[in-house]
mmCIF file of the C-alpha atoms, coordinates in Angstrom:
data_MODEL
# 
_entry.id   MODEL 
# 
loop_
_atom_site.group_PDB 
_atom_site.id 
_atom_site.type_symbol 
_atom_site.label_atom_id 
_atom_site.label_alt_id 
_atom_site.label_comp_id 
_atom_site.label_asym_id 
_atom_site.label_entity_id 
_atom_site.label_seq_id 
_atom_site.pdbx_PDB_ins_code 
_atom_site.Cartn_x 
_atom_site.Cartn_y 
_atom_site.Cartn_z 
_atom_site.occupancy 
_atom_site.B_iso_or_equiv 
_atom_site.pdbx_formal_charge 
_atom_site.auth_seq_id 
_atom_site.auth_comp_id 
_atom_site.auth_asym_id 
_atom_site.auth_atom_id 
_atom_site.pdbx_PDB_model_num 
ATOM 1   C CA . UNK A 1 1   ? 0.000   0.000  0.000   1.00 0.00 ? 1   UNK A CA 1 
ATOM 2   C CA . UNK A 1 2   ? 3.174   2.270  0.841   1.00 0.00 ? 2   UNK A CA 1 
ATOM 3   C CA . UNK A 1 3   ? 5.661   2.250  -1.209  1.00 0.00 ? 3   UNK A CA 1 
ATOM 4   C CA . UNK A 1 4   ? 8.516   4.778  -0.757  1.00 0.00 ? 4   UNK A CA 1 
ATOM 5   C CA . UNK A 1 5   ? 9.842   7.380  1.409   1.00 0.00 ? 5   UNK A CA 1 
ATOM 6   C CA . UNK A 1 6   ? 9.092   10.521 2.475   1.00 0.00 ? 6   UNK A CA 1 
ATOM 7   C CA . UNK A 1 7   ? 11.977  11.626 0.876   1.00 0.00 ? 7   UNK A CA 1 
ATOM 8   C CA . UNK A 1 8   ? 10.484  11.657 -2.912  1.00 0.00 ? 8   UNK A CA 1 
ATOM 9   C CA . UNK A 1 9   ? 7.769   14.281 -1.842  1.00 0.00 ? 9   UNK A CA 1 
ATOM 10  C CA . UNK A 1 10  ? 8.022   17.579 -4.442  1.00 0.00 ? 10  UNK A CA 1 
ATOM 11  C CA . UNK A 1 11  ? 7.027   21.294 -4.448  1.00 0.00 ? 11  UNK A CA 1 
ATOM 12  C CA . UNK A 1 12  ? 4.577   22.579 -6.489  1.00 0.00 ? 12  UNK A CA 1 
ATOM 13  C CA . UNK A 1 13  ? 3.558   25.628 -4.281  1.00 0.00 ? 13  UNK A CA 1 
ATOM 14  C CA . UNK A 1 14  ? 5.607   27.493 -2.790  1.00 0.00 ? 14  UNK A CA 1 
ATOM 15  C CA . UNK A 1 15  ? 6.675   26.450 0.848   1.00 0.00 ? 15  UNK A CA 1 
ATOM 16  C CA . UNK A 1 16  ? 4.354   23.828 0.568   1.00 0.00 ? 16  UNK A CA 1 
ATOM 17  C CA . UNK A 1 17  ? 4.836   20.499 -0.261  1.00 0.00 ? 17  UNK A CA 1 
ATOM 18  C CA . UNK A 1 18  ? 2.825   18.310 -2.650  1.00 0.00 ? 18  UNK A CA 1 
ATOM 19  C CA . UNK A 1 19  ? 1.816   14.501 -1.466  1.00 0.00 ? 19  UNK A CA 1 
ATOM 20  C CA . UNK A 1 20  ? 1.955   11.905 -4.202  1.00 0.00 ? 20  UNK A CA 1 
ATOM 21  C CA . UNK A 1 21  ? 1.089   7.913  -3.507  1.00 0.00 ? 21  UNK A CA 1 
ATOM 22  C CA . UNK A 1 22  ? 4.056   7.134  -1.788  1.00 0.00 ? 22  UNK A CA 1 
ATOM 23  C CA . UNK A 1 23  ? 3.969   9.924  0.586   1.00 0.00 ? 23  UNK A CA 1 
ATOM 24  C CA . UNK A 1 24  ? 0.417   8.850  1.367   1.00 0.00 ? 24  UNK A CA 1 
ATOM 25  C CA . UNK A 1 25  ? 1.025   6.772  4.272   1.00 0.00 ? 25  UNK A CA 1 
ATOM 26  C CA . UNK A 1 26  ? 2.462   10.316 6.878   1.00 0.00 ? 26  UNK A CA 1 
ATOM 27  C CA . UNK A 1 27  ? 0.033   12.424 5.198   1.00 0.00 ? 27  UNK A CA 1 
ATOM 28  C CA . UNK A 1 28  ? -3.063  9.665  6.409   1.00 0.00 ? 28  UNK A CA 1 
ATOM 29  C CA . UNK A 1 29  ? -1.508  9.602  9.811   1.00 0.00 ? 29  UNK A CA 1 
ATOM 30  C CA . UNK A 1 30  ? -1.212  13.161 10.349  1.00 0.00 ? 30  UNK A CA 1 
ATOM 31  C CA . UNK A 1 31  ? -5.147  13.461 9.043   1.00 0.00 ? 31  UNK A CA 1 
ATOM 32  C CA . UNK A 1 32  ? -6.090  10.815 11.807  1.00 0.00 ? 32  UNK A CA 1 
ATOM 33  C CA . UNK A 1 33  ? -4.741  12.874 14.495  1.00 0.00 ? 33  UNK A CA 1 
ATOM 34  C CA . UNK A 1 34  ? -6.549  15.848 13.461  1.00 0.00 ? 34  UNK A CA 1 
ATOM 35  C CA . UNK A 1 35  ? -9.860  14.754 12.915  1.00 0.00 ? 35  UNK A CA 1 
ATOM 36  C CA . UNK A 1 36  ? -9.820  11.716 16.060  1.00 0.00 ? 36  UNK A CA 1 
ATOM 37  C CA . UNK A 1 37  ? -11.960 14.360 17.444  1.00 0.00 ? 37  UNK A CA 1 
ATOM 38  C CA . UNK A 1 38  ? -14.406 15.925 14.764  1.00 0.00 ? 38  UNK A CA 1 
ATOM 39  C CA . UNK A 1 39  ? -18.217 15.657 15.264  1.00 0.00 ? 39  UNK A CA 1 
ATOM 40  C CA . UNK A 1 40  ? -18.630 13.792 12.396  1.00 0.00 ? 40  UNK A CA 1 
ATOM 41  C CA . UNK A 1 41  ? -16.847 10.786 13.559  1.00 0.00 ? 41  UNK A CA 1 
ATOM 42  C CA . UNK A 1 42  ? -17.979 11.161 16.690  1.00 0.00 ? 42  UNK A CA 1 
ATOM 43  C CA . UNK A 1 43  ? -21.080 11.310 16.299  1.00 0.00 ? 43  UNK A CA 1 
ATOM 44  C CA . UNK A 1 44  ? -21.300 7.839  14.202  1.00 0.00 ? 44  UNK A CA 1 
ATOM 45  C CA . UNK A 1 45  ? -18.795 6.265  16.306  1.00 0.00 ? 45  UNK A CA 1 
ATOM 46  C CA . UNK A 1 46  ? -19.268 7.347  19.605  1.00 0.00 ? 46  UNK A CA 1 
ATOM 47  C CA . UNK A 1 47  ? -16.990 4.332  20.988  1.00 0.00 ? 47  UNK A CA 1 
ATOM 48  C CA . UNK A 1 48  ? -13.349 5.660  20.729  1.00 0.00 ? 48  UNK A CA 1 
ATOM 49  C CA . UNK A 1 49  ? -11.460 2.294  19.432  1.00 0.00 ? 49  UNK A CA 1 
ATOM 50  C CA . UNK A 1 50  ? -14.429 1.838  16.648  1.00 0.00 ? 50  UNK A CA 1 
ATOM 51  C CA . UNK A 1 51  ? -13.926 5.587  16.273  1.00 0.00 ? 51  UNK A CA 1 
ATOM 52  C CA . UNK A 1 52  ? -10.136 5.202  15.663  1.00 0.00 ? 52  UNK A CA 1 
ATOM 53  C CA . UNK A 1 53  ? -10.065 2.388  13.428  1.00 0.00 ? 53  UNK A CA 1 
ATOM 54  C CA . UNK A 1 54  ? -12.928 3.861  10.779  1.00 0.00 ? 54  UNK A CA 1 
ATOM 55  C CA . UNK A 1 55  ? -11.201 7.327  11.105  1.00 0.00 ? 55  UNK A CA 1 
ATOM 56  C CA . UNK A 1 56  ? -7.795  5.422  9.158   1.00 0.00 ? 56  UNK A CA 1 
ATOM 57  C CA . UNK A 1 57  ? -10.160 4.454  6.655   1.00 0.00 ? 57  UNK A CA 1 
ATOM 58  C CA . UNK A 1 58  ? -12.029 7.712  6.189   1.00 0.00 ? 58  UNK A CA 1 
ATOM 59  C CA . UNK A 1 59  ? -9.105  9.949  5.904   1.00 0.00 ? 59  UNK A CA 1 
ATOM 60  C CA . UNK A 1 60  ? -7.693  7.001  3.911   1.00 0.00 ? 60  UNK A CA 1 
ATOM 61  C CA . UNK A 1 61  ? -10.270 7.733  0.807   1.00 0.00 ? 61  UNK A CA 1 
ATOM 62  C CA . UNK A 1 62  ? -9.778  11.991 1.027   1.00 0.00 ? 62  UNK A CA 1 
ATOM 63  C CA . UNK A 1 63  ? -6.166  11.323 0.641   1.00 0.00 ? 63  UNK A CA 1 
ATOM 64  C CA . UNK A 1 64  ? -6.019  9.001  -2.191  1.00 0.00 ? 64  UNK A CA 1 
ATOM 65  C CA . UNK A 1 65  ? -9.152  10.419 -3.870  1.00 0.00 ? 65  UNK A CA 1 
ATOM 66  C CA . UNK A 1 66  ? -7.441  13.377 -3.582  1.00 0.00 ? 66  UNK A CA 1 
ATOM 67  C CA . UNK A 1 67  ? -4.344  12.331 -5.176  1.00 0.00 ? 67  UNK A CA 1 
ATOM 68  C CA . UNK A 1 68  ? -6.151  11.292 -7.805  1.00 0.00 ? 68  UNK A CA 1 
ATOM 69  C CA . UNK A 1 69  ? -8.282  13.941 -8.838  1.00 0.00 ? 69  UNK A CA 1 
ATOM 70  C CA . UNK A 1 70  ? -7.181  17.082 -7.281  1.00 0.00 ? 70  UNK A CA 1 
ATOM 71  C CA . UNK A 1 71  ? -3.925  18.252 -5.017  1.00 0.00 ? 71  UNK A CA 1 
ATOM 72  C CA . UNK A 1 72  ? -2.489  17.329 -2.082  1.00 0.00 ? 72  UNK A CA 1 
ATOM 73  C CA . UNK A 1 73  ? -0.189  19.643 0.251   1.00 0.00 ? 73  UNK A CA 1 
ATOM 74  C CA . UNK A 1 74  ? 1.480   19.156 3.249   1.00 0.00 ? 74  UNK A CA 1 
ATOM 75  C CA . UNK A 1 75  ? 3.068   22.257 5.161   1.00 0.00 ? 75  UNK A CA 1 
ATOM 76  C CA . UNK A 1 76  ? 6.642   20.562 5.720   1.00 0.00 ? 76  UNK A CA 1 
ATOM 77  C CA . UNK A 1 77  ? 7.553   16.577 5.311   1.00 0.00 ? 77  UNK A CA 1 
ATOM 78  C CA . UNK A 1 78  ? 6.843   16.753 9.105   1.00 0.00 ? 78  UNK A CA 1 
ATOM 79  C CA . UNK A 1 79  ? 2.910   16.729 8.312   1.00 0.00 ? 79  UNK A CA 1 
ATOM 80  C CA . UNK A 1 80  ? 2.363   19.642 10.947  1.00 0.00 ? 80  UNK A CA 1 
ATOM 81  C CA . UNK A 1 81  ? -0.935  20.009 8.544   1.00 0.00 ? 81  UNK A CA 1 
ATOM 82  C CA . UNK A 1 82  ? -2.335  18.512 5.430   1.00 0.00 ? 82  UNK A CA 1 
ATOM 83  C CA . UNK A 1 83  ? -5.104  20.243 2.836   1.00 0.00 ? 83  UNK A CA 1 
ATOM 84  C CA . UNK A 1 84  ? -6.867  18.579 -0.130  1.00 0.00 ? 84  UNK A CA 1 
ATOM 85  C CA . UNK A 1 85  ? -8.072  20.435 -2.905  1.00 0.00 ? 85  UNK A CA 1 
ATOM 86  C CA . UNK A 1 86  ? -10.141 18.817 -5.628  1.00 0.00 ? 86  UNK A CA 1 
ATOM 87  C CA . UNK A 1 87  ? -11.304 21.124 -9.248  1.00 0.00 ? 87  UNK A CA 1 
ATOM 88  C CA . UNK A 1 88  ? -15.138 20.551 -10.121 1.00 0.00 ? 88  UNK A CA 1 
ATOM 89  C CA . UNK A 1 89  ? -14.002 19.245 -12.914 1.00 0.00 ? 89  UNK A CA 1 
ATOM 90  C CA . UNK A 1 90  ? -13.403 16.139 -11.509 1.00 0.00 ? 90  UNK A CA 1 
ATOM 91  C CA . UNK A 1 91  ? -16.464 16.275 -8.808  1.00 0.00 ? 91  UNK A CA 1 
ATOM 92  C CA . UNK A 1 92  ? -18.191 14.529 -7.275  1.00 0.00 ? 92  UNK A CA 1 
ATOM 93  C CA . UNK A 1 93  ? -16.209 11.318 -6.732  1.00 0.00 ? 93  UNK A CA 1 
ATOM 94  C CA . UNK A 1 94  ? -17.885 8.436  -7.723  1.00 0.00 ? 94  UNK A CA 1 
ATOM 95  C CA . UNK A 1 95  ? -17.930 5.357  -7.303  1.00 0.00 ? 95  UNK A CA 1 
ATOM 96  C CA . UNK A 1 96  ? -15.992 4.409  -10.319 1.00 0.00 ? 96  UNK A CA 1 
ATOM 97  C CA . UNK A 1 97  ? -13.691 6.926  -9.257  1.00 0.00 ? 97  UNK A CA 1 
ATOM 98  C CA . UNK A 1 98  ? -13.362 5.271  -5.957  1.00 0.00 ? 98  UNK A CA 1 
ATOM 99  C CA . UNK A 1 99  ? -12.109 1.918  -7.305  1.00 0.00 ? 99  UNK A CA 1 
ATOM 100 C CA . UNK A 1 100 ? -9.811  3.585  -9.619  1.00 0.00 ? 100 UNK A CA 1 
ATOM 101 C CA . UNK A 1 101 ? -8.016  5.456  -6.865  1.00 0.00 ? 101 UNK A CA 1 
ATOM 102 C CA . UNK A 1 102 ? -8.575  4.156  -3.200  1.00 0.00 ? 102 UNK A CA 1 
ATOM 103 C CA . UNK A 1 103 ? -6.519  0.659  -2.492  1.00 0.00 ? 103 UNK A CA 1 
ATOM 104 C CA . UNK A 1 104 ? -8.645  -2.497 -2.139  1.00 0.00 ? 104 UNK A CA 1 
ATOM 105 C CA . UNK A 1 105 ? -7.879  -2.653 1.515   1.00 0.00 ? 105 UNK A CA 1 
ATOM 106 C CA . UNK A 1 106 ? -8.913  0.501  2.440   1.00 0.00 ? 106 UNK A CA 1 
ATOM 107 C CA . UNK A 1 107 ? -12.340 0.063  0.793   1.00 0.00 ? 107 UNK A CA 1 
ATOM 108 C CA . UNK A 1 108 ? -12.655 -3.104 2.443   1.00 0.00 ? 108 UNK A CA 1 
ATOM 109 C CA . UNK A 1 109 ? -11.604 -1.834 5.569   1.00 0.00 ? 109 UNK A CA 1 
ATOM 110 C CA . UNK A 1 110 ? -14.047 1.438  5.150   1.00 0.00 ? 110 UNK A CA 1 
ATOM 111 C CA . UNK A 1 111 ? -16.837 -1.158 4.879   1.00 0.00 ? 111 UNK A CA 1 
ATOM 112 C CA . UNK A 1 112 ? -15.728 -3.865 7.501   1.00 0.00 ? 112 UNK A CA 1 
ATOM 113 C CA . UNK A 1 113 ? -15.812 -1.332 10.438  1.00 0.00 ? 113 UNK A CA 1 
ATOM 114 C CA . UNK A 1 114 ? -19.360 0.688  9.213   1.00 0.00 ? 114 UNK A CA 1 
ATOM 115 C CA . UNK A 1 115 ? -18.581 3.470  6.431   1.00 0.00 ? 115 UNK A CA 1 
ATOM 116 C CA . UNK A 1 116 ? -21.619 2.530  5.388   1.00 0.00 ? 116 UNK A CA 1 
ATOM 117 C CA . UNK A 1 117 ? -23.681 4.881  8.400   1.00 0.00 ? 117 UNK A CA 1 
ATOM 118 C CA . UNK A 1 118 ? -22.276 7.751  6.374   1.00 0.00 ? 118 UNK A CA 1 
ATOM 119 C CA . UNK A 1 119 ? -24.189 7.245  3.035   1.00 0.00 ? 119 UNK A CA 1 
ATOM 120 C CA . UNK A 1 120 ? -26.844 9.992  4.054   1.00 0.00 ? 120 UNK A CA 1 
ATOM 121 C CA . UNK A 1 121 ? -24.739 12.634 4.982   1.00 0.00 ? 121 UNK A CA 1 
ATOM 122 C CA . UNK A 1 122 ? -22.796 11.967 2.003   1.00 0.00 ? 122 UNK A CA 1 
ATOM 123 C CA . UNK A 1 123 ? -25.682 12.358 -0.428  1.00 0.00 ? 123 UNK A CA 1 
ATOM 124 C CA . UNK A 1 124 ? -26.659 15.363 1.784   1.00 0.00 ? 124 UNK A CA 1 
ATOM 125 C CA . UNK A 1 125 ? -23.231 16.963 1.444   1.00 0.00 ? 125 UNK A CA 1 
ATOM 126 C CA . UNK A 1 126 ? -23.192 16.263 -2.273  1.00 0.00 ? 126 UNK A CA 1 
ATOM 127 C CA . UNK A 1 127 ? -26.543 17.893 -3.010  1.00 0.00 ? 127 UNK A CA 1 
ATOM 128 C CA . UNK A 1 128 ? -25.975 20.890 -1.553  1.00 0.00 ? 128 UNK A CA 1 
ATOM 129 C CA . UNK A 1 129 ? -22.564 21.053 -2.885  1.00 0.00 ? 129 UNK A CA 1 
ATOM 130 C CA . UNK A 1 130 ? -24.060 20.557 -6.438  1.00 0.00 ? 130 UNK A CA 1 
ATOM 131 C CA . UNK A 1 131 ? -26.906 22.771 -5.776  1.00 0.00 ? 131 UNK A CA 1 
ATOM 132 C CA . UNK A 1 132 ? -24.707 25.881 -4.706  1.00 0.00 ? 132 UNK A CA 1 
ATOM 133 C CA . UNK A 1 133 ? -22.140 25.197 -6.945  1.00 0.00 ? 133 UNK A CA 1 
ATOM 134 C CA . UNK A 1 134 ? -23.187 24.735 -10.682 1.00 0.00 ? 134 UNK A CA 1 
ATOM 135 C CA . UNK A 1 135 ? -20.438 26.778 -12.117 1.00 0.00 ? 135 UNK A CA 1 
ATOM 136 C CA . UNK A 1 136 ? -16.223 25.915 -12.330 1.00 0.00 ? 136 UNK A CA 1 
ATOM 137 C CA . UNK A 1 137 ? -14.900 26.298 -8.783  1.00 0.00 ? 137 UNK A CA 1 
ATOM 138 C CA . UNK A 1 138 ? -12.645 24.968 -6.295  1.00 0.00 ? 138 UNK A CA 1 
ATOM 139 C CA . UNK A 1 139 ? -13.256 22.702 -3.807  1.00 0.00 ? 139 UNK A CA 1 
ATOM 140 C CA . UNK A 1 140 ? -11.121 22.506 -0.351  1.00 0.00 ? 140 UNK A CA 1 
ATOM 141 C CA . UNK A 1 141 ? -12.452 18.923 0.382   1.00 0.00 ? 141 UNK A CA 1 
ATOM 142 C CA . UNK A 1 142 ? -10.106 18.486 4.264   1.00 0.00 ? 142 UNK A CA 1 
ATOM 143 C CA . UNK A 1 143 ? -7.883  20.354 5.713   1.00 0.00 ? 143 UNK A CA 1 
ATOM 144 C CA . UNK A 1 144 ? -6.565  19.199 9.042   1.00 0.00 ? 144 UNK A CA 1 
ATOM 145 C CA . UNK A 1 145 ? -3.725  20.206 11.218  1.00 0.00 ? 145 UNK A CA 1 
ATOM 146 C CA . UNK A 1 146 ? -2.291  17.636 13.997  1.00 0.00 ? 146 UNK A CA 1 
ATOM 147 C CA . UNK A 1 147 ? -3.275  18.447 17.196  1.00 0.00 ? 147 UNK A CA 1 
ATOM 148 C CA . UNK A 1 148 ? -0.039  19.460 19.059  1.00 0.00 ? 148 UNK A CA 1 
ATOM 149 C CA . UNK A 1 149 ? 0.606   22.507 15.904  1.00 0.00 ? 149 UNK A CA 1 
ATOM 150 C CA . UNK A 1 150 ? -2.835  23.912 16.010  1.00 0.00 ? 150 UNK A CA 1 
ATOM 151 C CA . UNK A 1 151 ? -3.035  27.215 17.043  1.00 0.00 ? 151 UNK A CA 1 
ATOM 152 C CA . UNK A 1 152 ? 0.500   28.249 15.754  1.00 0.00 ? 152 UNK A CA 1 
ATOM 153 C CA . UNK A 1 153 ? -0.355  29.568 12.163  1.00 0.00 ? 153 UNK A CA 1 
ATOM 154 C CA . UNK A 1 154 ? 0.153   26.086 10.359  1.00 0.00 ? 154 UNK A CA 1 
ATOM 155 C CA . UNK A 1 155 ? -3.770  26.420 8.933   1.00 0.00 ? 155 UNK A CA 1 
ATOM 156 C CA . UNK A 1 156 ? -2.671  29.873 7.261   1.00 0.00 ? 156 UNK A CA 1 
ATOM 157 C CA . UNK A 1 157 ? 0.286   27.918 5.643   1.00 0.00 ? 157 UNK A CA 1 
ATOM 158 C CA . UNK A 1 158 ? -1.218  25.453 4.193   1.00 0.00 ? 158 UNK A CA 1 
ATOM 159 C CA . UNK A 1 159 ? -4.734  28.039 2.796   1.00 0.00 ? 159 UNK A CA 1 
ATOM 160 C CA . UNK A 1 160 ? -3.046  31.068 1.687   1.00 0.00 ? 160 UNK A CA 1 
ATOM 161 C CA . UNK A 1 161 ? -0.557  29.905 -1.214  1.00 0.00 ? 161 UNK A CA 1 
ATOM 162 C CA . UNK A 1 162 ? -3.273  27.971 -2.853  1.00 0.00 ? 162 UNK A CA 1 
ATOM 163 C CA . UNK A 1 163 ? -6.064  30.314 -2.410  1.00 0.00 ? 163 UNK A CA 1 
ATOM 164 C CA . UNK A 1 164 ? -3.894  33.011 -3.928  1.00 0.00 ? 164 UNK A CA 1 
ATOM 165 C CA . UNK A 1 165 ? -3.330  30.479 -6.849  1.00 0.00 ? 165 UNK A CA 1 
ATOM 166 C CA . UNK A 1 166 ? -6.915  30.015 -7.080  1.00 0.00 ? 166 UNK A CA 1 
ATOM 167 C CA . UNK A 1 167 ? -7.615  33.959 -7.259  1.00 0.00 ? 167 UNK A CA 1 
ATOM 168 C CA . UNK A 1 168 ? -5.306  33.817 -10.262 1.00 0.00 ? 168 UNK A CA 1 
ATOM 169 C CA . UNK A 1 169 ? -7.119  31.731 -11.758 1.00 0.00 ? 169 UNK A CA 1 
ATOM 170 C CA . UNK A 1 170 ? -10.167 34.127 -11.366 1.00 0.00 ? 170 UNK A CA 1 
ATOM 171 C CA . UNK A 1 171 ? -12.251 30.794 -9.534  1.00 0.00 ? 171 UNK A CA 1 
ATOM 172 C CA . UNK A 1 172 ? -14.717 30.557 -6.701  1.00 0.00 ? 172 UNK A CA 1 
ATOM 173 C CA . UNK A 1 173 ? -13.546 28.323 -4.199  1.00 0.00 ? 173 UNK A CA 1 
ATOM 174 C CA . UNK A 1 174 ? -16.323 25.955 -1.844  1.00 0.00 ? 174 UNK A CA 1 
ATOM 175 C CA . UNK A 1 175 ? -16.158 24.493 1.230   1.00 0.00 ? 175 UNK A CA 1 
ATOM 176 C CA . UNK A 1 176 ? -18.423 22.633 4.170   1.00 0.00 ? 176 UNK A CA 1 
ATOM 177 C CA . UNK A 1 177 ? -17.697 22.026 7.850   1.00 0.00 ? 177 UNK A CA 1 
ATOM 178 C CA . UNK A 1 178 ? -19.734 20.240 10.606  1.00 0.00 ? 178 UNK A CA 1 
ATOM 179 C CA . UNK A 1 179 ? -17.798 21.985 13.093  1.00 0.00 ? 179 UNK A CA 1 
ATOM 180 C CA . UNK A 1 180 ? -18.770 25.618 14.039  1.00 0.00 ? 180 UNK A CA 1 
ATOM 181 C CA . UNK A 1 181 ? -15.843 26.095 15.452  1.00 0.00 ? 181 UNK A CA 1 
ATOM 182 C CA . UNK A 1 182 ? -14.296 26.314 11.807  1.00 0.00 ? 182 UNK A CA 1 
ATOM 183 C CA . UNK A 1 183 ? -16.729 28.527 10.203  1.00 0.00 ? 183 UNK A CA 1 
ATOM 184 C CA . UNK A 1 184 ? -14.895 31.908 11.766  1.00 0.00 ? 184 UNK A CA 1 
ATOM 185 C CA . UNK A 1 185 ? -10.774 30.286 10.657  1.00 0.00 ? 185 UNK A CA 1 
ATOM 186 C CA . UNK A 1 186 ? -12.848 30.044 7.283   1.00 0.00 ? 186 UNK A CA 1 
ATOM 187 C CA . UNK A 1 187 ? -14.571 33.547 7.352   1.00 0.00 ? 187 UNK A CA 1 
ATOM 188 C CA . UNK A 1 188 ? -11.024 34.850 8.596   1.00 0.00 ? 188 UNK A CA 1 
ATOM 189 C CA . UNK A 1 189 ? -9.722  33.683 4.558   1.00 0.00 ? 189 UNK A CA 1 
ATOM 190 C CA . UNK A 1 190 ? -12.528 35.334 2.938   1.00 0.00 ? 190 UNK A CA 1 
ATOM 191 C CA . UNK A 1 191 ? -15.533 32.323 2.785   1.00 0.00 ? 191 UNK A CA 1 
ATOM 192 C CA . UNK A 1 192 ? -18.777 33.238 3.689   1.00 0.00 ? 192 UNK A CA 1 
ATOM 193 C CA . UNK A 1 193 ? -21.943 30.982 4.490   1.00 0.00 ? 193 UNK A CA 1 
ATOM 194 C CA . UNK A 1 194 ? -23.765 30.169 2.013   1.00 0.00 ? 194 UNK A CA 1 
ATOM 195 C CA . UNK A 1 195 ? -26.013 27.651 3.402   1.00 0.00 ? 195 UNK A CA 1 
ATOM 196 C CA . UNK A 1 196 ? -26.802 26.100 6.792   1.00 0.00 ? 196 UNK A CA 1 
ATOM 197 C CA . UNK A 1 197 ? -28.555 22.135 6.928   1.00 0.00 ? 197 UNK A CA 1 
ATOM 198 C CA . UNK A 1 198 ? -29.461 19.734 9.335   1.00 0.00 ? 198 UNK A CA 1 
ATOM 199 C CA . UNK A 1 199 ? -28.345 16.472 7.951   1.00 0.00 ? 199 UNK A CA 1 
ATOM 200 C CA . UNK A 1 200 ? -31.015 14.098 7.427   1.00 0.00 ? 200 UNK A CA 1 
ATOM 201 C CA . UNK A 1 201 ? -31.199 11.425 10.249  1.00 0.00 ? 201 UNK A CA 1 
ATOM 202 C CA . UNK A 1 202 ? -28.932 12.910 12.213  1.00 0.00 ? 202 UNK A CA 1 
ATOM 203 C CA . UNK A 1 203 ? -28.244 16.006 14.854  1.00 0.00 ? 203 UNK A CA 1 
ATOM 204 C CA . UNK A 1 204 ? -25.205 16.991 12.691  1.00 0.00 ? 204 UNK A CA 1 
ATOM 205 C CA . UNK A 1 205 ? -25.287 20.789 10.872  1.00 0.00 ? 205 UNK A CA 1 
ATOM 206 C CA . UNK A 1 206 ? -23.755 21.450 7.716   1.00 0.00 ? 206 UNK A CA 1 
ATOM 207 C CA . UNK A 1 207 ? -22.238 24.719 7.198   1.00 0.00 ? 207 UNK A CA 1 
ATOM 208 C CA . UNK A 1 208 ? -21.367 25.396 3.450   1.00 0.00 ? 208 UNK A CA 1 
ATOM 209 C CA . UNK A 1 209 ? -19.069 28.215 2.221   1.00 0.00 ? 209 UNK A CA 1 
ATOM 210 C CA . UNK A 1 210 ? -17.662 29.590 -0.672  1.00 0.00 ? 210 UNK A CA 1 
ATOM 211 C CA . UNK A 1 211 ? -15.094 32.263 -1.047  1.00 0.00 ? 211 UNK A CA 1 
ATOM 212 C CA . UNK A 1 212 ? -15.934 34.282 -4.425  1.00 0.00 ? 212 UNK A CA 1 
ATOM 213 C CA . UNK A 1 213 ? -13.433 34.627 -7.514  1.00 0.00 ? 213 UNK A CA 1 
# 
């Protein structure tokens, strides 16, 4: 599933560093870390060692999907923070997608230990993503920053070389969070809410923002 060292990572923007398939395996890790704690995961896995074991998996498919189809940065090869970016060209993932990108195991494993609770707010997500979005844009699919380097700036790092790419490009740029904690780091880089959702079957809220070209 891993196949080479951290080593081989390149630059594609500056003081960032872009993640390819063999630097996959820190950039997962680092993901884990950040989002052990999210509501999202907690709220469908409310028993810590479930929750830790499906969390691999989930931040398993943003990665690789992500490799894929859009771009992958870390802020240094020590993974203080990771951010995946994916063009609407090339969303929504689907399912063909999926088994053209994502390892066998970790769709198996995704599976095994209950991805499958997530299929509504995934359709939920995508629907309003679609609905709000119907034009070319950019999509900032994670971004998560290890637990013991939040707070320092590392977020910041890892937004503002690629959102300045993306206002050279003259492009909208999209986001959602389940956290409301996030929506004011977000609003900070220029996104504003755009829409606010329960998620079906559930007590989770969806905030989705965009951040105009």
């Amino acid at each position: 599933l891993w196949d080479a060292a951290v080593s081989n990572m390149s630059c594609d923007i500056e003081g960032l560093i872009r993640i390819g398939k063999s630097d996959a395996k820190p950039a997962v890790e680092a993901l884990v870390k950040a989002f052990r704690n999210y509501p999202l995961l907690q709220y469908y896995y409310p028993n810590e060692i479930k929750r830790e074991k499906i969390s691999y998996y989930f931040v398993s498919y943003a990665v690789f999907t992500g490799i894929s189809y859009g771009e992958v940065y870390a802020t240094s090869p020590d993974m203080e923070g990771v951010a995946i970016w994916i063009s609407s060209t090339n969303y929504p993932i689907t399912f063909l997608k999926l088994i053209h990108s994502v390892p066998l195991p970790i769709l198996f494993g995704f599976g095994m230990y209950g991805g499958s609770r997530m299929r509504c707010l995934g359709k939920h997500l995508d629907s309003v993503h679609q609905r709000l979005t119907p034009f070319k844009h950019w999509f900032l699919q994670t971004i998560g920053i290890a637990p013991q380097f939040q707070g320092k700036g590392y977020a910041g790092k890892l937004l503002r070389p690629m959102l300045s790419r993306i206002n050279e490009e003259g492009l909208p740029c999209y986001l959602e969070t389940l956290d409301e904690q996030n929506v004011s780091l977000y609003e900070h880089f220029g996104f504003k809410i755009v829409d606010k959702s329960n998620v079906p079957e559930t007590s989770l809220t969806n905030w989705a923002m965009l951040r105009e070209a």
